[in-house]
Each structure stands twice: as C-alpha cells, then as structure tokens.
N, C-alpha and C positions, 0 to 999 in steps of 0.2 A: 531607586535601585541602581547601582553601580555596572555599567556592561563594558568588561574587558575583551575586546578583541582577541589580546594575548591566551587568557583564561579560555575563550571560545576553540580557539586553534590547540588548545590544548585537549582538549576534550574531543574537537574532530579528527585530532593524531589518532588517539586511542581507540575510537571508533571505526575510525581508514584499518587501523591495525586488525581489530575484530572481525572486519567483511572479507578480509584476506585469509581468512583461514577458507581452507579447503573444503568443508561443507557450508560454508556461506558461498564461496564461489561456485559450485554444482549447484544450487538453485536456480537462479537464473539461467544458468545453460539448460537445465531440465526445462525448464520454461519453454523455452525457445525451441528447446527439442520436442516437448510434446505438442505443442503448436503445429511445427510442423508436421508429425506423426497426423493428427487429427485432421490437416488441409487435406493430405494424401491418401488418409482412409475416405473420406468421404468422397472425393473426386474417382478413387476406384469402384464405391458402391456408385457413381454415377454412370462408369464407364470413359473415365476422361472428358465425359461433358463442364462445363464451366458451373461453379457451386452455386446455388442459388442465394438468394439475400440472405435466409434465412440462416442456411448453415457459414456464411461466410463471416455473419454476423456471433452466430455460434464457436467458431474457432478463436475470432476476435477477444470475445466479451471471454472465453477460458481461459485464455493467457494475459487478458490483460486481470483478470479477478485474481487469478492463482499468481499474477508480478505483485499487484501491490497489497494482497493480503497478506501473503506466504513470507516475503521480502519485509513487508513493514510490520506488521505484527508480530511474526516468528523472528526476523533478522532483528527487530530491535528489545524485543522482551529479554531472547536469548543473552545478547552483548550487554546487556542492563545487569541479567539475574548472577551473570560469568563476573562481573564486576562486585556484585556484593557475597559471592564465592571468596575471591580473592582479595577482597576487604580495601580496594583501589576505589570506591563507589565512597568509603566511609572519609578517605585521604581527600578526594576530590572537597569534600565538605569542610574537613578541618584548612586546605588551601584557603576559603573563601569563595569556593566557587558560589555563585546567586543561581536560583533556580531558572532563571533564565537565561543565563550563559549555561547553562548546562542543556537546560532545554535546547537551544541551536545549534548547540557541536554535534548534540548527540544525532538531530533530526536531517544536517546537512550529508552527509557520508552515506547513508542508507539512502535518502530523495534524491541525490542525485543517480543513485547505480537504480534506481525503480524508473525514475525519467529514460535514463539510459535504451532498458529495455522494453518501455511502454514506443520509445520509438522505431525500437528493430522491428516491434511486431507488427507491424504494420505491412510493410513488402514480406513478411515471413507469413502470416494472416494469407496471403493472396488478395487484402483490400486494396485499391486503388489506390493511389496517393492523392489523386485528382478529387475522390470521392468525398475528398475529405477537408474542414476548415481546419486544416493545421493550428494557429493562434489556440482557436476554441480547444480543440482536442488537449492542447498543452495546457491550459487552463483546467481544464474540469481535469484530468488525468494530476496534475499539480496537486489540487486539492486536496482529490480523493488518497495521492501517495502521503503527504503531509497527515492526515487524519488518520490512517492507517498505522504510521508509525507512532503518532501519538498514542494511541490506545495500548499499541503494542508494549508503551514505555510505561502505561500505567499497570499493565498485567504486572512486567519486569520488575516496579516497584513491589507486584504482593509476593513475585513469585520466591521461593527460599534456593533453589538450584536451578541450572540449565534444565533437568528434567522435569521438575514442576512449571516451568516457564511453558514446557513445551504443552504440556497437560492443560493448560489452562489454556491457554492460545487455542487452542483447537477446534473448543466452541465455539470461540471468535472469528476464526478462518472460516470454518462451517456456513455459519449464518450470511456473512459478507458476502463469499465464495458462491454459497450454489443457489441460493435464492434471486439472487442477479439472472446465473449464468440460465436456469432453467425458468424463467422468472416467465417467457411467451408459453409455458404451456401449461396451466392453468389461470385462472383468472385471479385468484387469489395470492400466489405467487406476486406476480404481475403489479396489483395492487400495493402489496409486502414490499414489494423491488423497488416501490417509486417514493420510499420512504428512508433507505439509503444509502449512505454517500456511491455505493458502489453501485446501485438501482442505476443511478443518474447516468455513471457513465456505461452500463448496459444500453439503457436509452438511447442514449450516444450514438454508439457504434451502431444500433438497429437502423438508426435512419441514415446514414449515410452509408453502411451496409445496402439500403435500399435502392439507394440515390437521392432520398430526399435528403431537406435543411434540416438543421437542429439549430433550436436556439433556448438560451435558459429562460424556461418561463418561471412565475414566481414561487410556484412550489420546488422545482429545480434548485432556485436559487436561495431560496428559505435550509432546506435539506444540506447544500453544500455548505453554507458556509455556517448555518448553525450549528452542525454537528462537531464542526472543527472547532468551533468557538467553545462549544460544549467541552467538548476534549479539550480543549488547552485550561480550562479551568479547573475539571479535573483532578489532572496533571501535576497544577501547580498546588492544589490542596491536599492530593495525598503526598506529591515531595515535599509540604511542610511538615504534616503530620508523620510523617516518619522519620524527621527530625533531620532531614537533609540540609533544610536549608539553613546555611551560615547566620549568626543571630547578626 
C-alpha cells in the first residue's frame, strides 16, 4: 500500500478545519470547565478540607472519560458523517486517497487537541503532578484517545448526517463514559470497567489519586492494545466495504 505524506496533510488540513468550528471548540472548554465546577463542588461539600482519593480520583476519571470519549467519538464520527454530507469523503476517494492515509490525517488533528486536554486536567483535577508517572499517563491516555476516535470513525462511516452521527455515538459515549467513571461503586461495574480501554485508565488515575504505583499488568495490557488493534481492523474493513477505498 502506497502512504503519501502529501495525501496525509491533506486530510489533516480538512480535519484541523472541522475542530475549528465553534462547537467543536466548546467541548473541550466544557470539559475543562465542568472539571472544574465538580473540584469545587466537592471541596465545598467538604468545607474546604482537601478532597479525598476518592473524589479527586472521581473529578479526574470525569473529565478525562468525557475528553476522550465526547472529543473522540463525537468530534470524529461528527467531521466524518459532515464529509459524506458534503460529498468531500467521496472526492477524497476518487484523489486516491488509501485507507490508511486516510486513517492518519483523520486520527492526527482530534489526538492531538484530546492529548492537549488530557494534560490541562491534571493541575485543573487538583491531582498532584508529583502524584503522577507522567510517561505512563501519556501512554495509556495515547491509547485510549487513539481508540476512541477510531471507533468514532467507524460510527461516521454508518452514520447518513451529522444528526445520525450524533444518535449513534451516544451509546458509545454512554458505556465508555460512565461505566469507568462510576465503575468503584459497585462490584460489577468495577469488573465491567477493567475490560475497557477507558476501565484502564480509570484504574489509572484511582491509584495515583491514592498515592499508590500503577503499572500495566497483563490484562491492562491485553485490553489496551487489543482493543485498538480491534478498532483499526474494523476501520479498515468497513472503509472497504463501503467502497472507499481507491481500487
């Protein structure tokens, strides 16, 4: 298979273009703003006492689920389904674009602006920065954004308009989203949450929320990186079958 960098940049133009619109941009702020809305409610039910693991791990694991599901799943299905609206999805195909130069313009432009925000929230959170194995965090947080938009680009592929895009996504957001975030209070949950990709990095943040290490152990690591491997195969079989890909 042929991979043009040129071809690649073309497709990240188009997408850099898509995140710039005006409710792609209020996501992330929303983010960031409700994060901190939720440090500040809870430090008041405290009385201004320092939050405990628990909830600080709780503010964390909100905004970092609501960055890379909302941002990767909704920001990418959305800028997918607006391109086969506007029939620029069908152009990119007749260029020659290969499903894999397509795949990395599209995935590059949304992972970076989800990385972006996976790091503000960190001193936004009230977590420590001390608390935390920086490398690792970028690593598992990498992942889970990468896999996130994947899926998001497969919805994109069934979705017929920006409003069906959104319809669909939802469930998806759903499951990722709260089953992580509430994932310590029940057992089941819990269980549920360590199967994945966003389980992991709930994980994550609990133990160094705590003070303890984290480190991937093998079901950690089975979870992460099969589920992305899953996604990108996918990916690549519904953009043939729907005839994307240049013969």
């Amino acid at each position: 298979m042929n991979f043009s960098m040129r071809k690649v940049s073309a497709v990240m133009w188009a997408k850099s273009r898509a995140l710039t619109d005006k409710n792609m941009i209020l996501g992330p702020v929303m983010i960031l703003g409700l994060t901190v809305g939720m440090r500040f409610l809870y430090q008041s039910m405290r009385n201004g006492e320092p939050l405990t693991p628990t909830l600080l791990s709780m503010v964390l694991n909100l905004g970092l689920n609501m960055n890379i599901t909302m941002t990767g799943m909704f920001g990418t299905s959305a800028a997918l389904a607006e391109e086969k609206e506007k029939f620029t999805l069908r152009a990119l195909m007749t260029s020659s674009v290969s499903s894999l130069e397509f795949f990395v313009g599209s995935i590059l432009p949304p992972f970076l602006e989800i990385m972006a925000v996976n790091v503000a929230l960190i001193p936004v959170s009230g977590v420590s920065m001390a608390m935390i194995n920086v490398p690792l965090y970028l690593l598992v947080t990498a992942i889970a954004s990468v896999t996130s938009c994947i899926i998001g680009m497969i919805i994109g592929i069934f979705a017929k308009n920006q409003m069906s895009a959104s319809t669909l996504t939802s469930p998806a957001m759903l499951v990722f989203m709260l089953i992580p975030t509430f994932g310590n209070f029940t057992p089941f949950l819990e269980k549920l949450s360590g199967f994945l990709f966003t389980g992991v990095v709930a994980k994550m943040v609990s133990s160094y929320a705590a003070g303890d290490a984290f480190s991937l152990g093998i079901l950690n690591t089975a979870v992460l990186f099969g589920e992305i491997v899953l996604a990108v195969m996918i990916f690549a079989a519904c953009y043939r079958k729907n005839g994307y890909e240049a013969d």
